[in-house]
PyMOL CGO cylinders between C-alpha atoms (Angstrom):
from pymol import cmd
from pymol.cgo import CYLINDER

trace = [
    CYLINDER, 35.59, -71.07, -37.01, 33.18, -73.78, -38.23, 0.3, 1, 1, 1, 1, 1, 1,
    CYLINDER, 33.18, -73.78, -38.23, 29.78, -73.33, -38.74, 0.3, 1, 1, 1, 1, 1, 1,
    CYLINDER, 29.78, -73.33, -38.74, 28.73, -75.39, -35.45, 0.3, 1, 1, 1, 1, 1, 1,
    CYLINDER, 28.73, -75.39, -35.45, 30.52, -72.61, -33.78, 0.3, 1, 1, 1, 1, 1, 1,
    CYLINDER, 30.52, -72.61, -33.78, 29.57, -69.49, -35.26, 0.3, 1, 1, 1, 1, 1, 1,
    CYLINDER, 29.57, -69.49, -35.26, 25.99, -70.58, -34.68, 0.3, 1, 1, 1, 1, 1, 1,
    CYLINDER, 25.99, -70.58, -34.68, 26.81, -71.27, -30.98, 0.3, 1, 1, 1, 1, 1, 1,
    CYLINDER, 26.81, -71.27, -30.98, 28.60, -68.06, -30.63, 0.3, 1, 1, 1, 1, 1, 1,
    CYLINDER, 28.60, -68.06, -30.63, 25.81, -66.12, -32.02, 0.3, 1, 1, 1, 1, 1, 1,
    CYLINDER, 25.81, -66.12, -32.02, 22.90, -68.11, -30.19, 0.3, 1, 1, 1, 1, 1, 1,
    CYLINDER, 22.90, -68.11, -30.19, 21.09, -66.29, -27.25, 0.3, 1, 1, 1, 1, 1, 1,
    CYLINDER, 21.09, -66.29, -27.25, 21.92, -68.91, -24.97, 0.3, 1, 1, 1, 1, 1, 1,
    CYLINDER, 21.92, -68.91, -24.97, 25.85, -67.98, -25.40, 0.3, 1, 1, 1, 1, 1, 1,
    CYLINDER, 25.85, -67.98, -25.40, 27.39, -66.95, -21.68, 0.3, 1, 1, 1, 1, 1, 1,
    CYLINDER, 27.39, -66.95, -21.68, 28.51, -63.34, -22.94, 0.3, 1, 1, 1, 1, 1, 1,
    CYLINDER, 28.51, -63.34, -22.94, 25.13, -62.56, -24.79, 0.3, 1, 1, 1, 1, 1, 1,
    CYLINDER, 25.13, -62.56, -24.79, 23.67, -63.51, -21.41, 0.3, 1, 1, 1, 1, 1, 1,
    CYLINDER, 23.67, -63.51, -21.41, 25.83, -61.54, -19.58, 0.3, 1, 1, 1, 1, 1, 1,
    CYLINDER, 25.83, -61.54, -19.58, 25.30, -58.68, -21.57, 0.3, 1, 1, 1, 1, 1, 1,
    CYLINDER, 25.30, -58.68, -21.57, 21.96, -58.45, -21.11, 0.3, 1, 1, 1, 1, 1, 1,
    CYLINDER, 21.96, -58.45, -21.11, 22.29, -59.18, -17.05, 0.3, 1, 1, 1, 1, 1, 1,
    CYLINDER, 22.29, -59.18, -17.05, 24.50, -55.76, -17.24, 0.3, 1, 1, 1, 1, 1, 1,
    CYLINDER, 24.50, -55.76, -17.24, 21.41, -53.96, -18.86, 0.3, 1, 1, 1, 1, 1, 1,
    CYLINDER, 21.41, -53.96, -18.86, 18.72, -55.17, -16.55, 0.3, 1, 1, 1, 1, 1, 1,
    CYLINDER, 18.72, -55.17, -16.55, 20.86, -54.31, -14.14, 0.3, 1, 1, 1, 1, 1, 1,
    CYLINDER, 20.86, -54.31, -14.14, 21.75, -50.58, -14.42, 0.3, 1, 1, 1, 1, 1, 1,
    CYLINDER, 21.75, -50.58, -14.42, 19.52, -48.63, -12.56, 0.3, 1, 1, 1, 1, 1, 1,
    CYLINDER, 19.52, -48.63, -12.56, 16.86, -48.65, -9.40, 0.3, 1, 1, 1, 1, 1, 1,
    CYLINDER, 16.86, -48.65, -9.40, 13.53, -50.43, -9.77, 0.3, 1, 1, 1, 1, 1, 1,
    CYLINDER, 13.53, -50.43, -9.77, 9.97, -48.61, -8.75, 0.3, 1, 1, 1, 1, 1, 1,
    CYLINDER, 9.97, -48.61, -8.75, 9.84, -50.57, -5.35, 0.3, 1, 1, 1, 1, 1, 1,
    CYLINDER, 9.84, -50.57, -5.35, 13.74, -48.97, -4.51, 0.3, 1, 1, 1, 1, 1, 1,
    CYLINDER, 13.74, -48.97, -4.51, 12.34, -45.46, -5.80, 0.3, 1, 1, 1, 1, 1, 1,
    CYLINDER, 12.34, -45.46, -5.80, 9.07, -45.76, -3.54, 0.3, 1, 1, 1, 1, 1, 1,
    CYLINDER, 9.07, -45.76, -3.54, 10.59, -46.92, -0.47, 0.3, 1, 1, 1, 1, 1, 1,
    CYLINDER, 10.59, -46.92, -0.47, 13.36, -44.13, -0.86, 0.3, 1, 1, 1, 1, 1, 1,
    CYLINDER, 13.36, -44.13, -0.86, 10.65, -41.38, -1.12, 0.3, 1, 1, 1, 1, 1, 1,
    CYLINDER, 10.65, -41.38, -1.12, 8.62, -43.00, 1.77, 0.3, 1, 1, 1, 1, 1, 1,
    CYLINDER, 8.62, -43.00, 1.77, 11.47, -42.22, 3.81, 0.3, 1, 1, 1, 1, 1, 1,
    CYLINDER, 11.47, -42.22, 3.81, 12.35, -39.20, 2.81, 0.3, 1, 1, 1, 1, 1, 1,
    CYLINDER, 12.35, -39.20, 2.81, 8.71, -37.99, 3.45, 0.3, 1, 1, 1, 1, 1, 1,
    CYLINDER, 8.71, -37.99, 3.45, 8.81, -39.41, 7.20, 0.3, 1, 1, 1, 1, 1, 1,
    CYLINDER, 8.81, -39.41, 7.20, 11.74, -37.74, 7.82, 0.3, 1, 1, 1, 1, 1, 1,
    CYLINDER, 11.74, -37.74, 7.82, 10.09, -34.38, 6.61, 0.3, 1, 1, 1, 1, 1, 1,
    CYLINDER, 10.09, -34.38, 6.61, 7.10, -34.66, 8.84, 0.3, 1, 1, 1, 1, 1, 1,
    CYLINDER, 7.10, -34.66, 8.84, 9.74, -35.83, 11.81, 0.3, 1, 1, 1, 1, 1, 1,
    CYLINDER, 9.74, -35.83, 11.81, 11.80, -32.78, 11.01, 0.3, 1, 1, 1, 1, 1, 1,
    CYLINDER, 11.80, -32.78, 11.01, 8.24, -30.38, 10.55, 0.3, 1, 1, 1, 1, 1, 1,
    CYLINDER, 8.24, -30.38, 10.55, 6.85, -31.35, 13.64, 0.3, 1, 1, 1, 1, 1, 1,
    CYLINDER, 6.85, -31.35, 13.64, 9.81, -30.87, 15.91, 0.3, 1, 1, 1, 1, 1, 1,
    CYLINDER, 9.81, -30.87, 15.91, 10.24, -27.46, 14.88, 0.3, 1, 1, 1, 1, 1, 1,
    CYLINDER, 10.24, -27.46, 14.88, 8.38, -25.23, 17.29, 0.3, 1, 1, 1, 1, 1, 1,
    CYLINDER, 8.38, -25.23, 17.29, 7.84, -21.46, 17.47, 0.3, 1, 1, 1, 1, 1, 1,
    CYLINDER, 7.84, -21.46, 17.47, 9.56, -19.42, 19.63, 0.3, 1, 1, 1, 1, 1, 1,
    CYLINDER, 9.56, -19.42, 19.63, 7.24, -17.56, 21.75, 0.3, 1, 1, 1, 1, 1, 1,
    CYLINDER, 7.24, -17.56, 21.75, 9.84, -15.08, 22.50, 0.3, 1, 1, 1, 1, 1, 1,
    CYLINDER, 9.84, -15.08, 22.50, 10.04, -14.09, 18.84, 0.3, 1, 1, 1, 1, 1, 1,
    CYLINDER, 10.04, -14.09, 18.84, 6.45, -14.08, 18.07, 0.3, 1, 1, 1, 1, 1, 1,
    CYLINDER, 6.45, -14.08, 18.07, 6.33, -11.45, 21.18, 0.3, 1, 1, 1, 1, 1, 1,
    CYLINDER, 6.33, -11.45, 21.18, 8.92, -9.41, 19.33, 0.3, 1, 1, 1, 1, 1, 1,
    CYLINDER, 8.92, -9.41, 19.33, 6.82, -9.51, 15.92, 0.3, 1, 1, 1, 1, 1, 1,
    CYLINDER, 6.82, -9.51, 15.92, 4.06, -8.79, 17.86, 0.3, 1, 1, 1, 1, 1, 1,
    CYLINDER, 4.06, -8.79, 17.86, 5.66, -5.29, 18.76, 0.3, 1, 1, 1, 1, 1, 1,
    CYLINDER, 5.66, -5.29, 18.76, 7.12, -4.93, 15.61, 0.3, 1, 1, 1, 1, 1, 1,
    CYLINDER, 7.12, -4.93, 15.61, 3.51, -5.10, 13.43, 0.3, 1, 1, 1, 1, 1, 1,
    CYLINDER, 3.51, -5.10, 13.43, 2.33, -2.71, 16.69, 0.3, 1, 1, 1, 1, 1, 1,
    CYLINDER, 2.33, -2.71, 16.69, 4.70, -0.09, 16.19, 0.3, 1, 1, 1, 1, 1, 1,
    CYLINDER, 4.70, -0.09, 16.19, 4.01, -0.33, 11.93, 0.3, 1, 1, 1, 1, 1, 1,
    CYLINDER, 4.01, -0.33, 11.93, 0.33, 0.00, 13.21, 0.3, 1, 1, 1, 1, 1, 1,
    CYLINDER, 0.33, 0.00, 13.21, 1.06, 3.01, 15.27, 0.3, 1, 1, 1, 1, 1, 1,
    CYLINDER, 1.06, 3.01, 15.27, 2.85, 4.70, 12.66, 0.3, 1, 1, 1, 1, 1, 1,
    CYLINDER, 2.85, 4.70, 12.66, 0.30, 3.84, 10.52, 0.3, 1, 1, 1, 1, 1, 1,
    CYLINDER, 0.30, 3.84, 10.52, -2.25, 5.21, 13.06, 0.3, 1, 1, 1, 1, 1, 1,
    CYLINDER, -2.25, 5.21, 13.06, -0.35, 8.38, 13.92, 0.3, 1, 1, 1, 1, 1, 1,
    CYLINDER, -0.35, 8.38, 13.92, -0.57, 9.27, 9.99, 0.3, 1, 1, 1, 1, 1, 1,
    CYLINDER, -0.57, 9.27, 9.99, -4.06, 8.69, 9.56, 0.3, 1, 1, 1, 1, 1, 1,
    CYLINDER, -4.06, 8.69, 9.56, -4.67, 10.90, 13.02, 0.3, 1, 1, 1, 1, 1, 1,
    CYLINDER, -4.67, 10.90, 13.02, -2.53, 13.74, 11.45, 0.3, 1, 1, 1, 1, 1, 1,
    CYLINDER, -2.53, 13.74, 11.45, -3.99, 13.68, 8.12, 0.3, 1, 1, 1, 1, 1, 1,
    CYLINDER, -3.99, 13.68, 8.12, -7.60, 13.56, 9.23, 0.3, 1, 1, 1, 1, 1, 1,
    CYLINDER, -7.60, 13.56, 9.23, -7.16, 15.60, 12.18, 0.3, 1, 1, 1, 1, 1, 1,
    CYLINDER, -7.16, 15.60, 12.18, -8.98, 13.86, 14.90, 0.3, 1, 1, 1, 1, 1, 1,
    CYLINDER, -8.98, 13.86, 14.90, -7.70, 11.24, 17.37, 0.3, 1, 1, 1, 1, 1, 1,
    CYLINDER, -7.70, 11.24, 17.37, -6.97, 7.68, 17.44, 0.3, 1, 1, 1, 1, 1, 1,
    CYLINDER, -6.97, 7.68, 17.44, -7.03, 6.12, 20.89, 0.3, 1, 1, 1, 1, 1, 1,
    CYLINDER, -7.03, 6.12, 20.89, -5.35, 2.23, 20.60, 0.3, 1, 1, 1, 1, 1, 1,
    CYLINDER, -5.35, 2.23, 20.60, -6.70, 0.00, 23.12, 0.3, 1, 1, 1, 1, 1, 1,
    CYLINDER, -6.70, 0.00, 23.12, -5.60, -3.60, 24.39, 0.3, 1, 1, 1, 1, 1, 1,
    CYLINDER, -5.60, -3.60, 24.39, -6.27, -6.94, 26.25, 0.3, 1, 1, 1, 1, 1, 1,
    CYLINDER, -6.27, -6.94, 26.25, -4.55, -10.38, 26.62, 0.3, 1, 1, 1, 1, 1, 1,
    CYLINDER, -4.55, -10.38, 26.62, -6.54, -11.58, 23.30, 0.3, 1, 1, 1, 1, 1, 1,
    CYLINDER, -6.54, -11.58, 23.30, -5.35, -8.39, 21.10, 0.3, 1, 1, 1, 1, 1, 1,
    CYLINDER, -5.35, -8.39, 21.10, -5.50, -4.69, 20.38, 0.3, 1, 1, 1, 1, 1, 1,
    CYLINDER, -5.50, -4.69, 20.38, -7.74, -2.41, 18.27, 0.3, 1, 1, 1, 1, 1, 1,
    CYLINDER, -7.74, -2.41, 18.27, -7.56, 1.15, 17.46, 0.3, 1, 1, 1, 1, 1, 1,
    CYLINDER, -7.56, 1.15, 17.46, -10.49, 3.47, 17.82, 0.3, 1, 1, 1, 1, 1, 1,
    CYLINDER, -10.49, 3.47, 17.82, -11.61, 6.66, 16.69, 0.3, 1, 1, 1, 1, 1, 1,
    CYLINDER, -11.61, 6.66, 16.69, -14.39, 8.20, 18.21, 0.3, 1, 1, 1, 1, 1, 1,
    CYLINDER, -14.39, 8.20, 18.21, -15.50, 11.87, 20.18, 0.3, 1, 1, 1, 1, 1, 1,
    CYLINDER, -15.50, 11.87, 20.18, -12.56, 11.80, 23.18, 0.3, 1, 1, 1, 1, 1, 1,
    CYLINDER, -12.56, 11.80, 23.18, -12.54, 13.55, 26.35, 0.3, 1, 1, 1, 1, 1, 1,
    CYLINDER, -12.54, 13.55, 26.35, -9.06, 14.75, 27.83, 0.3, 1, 1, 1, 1, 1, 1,
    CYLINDER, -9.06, 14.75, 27.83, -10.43, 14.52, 31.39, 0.3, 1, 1, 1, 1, 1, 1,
    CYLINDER, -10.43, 14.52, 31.39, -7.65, 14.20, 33.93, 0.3, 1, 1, 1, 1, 1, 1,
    CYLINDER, -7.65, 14.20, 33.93, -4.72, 11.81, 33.09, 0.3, 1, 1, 1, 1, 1, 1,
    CYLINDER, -4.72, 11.81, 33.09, -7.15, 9.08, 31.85, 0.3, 1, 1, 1, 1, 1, 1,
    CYLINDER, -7.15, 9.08, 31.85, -9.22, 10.04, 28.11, 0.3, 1, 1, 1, 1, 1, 1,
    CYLINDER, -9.22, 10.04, 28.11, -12.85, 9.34, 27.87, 0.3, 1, 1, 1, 1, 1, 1,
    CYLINDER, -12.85, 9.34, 27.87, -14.50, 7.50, 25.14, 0.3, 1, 1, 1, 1, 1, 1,
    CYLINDER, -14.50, 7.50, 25.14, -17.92, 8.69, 23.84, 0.3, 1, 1, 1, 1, 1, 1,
    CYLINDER, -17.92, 8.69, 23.84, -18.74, 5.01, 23.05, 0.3, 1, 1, 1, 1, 1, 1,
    CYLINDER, -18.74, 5.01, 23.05, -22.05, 6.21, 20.75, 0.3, 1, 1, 1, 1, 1, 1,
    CYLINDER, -22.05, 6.21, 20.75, -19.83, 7.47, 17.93, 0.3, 1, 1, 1, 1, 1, 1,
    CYLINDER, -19.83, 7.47, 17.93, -16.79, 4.91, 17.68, 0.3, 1, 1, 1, 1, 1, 1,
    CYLINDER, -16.79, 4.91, 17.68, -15.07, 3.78, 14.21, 0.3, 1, 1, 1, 1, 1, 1,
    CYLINDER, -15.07, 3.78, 14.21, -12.94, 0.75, 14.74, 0.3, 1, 1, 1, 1, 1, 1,
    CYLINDER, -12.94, 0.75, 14.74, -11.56, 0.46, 11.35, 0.3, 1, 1, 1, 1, 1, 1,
    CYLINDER, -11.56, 0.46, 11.35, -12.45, -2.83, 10.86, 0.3, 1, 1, 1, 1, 1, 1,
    CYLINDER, -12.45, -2.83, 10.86, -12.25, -2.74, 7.32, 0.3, 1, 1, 1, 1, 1, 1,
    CYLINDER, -12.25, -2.74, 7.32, -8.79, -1.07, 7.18, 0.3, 1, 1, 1, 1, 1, 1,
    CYLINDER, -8.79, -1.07, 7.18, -5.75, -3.20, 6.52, 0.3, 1, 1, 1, 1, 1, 1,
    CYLINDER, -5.75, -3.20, 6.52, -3.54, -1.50, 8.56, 0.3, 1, 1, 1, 1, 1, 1,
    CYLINDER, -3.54, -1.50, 8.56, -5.88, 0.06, 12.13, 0.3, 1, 1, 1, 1, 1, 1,
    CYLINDER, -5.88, 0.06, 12.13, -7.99, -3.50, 11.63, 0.3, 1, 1, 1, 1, 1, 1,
    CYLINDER, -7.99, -3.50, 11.63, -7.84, -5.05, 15.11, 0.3, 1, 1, 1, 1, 1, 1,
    CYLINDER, -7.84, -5.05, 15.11, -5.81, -7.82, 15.67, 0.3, 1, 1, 1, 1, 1, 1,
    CYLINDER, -5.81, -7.82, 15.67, -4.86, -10.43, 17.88, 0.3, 1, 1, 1, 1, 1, 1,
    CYLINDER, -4.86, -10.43, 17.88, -1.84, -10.90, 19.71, 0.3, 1, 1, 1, 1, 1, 1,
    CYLINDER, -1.84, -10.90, 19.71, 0.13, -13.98, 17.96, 0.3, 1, 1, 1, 1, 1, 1,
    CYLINDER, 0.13, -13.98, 17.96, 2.25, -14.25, 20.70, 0.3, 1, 1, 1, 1, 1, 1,
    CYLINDER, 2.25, -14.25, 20.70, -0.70, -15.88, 23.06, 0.3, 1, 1, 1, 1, 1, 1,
    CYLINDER, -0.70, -15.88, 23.06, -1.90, -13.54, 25.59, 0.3, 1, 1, 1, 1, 1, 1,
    CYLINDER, -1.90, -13.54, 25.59, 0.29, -10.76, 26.21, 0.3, 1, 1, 1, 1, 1, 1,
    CYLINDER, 0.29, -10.76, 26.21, 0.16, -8.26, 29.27, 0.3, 1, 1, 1, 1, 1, 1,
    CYLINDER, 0.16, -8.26, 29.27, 0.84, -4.75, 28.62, 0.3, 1, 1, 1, 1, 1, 1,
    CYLINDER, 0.84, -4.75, 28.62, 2.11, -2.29, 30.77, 0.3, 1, 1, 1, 1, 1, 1,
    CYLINDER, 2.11, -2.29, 30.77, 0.81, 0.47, 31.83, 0.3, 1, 1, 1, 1, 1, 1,
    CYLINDER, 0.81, 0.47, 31.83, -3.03, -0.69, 31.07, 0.3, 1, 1, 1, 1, 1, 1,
    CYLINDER, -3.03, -0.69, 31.07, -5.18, 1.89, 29.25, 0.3, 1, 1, 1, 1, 1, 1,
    CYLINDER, -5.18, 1.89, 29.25, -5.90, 3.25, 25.71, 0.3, 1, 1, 1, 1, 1, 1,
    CYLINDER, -5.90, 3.25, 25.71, -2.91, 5.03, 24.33, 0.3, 1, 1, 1, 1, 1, 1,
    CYLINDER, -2.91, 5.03, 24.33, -4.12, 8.19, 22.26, 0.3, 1, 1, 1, 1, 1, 1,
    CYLINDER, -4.12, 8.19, 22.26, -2.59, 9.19, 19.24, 0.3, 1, 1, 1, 1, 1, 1,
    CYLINDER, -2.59, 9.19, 19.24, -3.15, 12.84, 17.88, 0.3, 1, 1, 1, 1, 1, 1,
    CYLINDER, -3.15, 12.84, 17.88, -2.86, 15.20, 15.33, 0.3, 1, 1, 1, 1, 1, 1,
    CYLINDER, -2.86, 15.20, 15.33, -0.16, 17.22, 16.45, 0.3, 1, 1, 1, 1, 1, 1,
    CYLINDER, -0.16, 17.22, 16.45, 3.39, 16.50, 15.31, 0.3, 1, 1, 1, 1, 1, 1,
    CYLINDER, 3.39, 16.50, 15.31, 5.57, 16.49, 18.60, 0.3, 1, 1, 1, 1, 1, 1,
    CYLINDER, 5.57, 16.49, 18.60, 3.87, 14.92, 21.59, 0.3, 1, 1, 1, 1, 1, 1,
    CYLINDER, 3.87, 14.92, 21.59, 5.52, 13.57, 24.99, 0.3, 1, 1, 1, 1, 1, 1,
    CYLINDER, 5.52, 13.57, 24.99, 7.50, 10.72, 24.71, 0.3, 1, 1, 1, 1, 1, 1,
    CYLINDER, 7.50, 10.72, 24.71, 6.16, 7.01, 26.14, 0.3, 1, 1, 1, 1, 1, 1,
    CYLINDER, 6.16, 7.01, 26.14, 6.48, 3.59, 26.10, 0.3, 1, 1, 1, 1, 1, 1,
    CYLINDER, 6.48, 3.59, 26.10, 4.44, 0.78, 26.10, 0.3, 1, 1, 1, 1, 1, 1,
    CYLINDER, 4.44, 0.78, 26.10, 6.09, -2.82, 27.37, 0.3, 1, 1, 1, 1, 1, 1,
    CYLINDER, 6.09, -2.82, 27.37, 4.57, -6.16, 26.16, 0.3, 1, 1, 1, 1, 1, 1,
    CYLINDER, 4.57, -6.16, 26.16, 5.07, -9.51, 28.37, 0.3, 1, 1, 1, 1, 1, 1,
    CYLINDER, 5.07, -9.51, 28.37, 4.51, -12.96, 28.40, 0.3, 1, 1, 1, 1, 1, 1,
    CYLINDER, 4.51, -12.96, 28.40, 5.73, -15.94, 29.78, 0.3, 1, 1, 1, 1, 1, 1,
    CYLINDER, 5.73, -15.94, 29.78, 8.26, -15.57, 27.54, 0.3, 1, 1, 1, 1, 1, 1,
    CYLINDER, 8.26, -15.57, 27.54, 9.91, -12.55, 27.82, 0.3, 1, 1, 1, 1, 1, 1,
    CYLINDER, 9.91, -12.55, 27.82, 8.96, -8.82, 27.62, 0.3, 1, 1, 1, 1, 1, 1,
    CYLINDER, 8.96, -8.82, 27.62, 9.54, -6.10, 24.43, 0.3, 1, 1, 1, 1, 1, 1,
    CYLINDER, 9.54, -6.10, 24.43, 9.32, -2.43, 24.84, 0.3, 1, 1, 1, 1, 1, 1,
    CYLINDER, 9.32, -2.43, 24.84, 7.59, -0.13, 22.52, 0.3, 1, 1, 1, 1, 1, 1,
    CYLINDER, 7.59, -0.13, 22.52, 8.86, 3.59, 22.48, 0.3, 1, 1, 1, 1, 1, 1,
    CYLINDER, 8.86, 3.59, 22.48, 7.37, 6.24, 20.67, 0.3, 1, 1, 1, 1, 1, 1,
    CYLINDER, 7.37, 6.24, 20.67, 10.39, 8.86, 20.80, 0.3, 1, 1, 1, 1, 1, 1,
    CYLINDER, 10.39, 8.86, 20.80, 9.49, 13.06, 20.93, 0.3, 1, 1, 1, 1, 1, 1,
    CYLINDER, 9.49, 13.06, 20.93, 9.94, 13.38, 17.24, 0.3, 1, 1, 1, 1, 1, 1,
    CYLINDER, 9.94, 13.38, 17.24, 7.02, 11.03, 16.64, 0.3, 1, 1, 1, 1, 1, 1,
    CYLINDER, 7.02, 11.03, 16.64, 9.23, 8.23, 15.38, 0.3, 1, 1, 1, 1, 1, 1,
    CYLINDER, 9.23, 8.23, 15.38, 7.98, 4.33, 16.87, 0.3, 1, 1, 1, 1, 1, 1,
    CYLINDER, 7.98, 4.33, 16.87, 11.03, 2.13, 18.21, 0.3, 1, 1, 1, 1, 1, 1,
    CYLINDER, 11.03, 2.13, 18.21, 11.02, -1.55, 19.34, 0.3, 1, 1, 1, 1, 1, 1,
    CYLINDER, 11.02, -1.55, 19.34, 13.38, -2.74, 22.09, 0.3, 1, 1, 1, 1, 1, 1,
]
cmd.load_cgo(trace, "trace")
């Protein structure tokens, strides 16, 4: 090789020396490619996100199944501290009460003077109904005492969605159906 060649050979300008560094710009996305993937990536997110909807029907069942933790929850504070809980409830939500209660006839009276509502207790705090409104069947407080075997009842929750029973069983034990 003369010395007119090796020069060309080794010169920047040579085909392979440009080709080589073609191949190395090459390899790889640029920033715009990058952005514009994760653009679309994020629109299809917030596509996917706001299609997916609640089902009513299951917020109605978690509805009964927090209410039946709550009665549990309420039927051990009645038996530890000896005095009643009555649970109460609208289309907006449900609270439980304790306050000075009258067994008159089928229906129990509520001194209203003297009520705790247990506003500050995680458990008996009222709450509303996640579901939307809810209808519950039969209307009136449900009272919750100290004793350890009471009748059997249940409780049934509804909404345009569908309807979930709440049982509490003789042995004091709170099922959902």
């Amino acid at each position: 090789m003369t010395w007119r060649a090796a020069a060309v050979a080794s010169s920047p300008r040579a085909p392979h020396a440009r080709a080589g560094r073609r191949a190395a710009l090459e390899r790889g996305f640029t920033l715009i490619e990058l952005m514009v993937v994760l653009v679309i990536v994020g629109i299809a997110t917030a596509a996917l996100g706001l299609s997916i909807r609640t089902d009513p029907a299951r917020q109605l069942r978690d509805d009964a199944k927090r209410l039946a933790e709550s009665f549990a929850a309420a039927q051990g504070e009645a038996r530890g501290d000896g005095r009643s809980i009555a649970w109460q409830a609208d289309a907006q939500g449900y609270r439980f009460v304790r306050g000075a209660w009258a067994l008159d006839g089928a229906v129990p009276l509520l001194d209203t003077t003297r009520v705790e509502d247990f506003a500050r207790d995680p458990a008996l705090r009222p709450r509303p109904w996640q579901a939307g409104p809810v209808r519950v069947s039969p209307a009136g407080p449900v009272l919750l005492t100290a004793e350890w075997f009471g009748p059997p009842w249940r409780l049934t929750l509804s909404n345009a969605a569908g309807q979930v029973d709440v049982q509490r069983d003789a042995s004091g034990r709170f099922l959902v159906h």
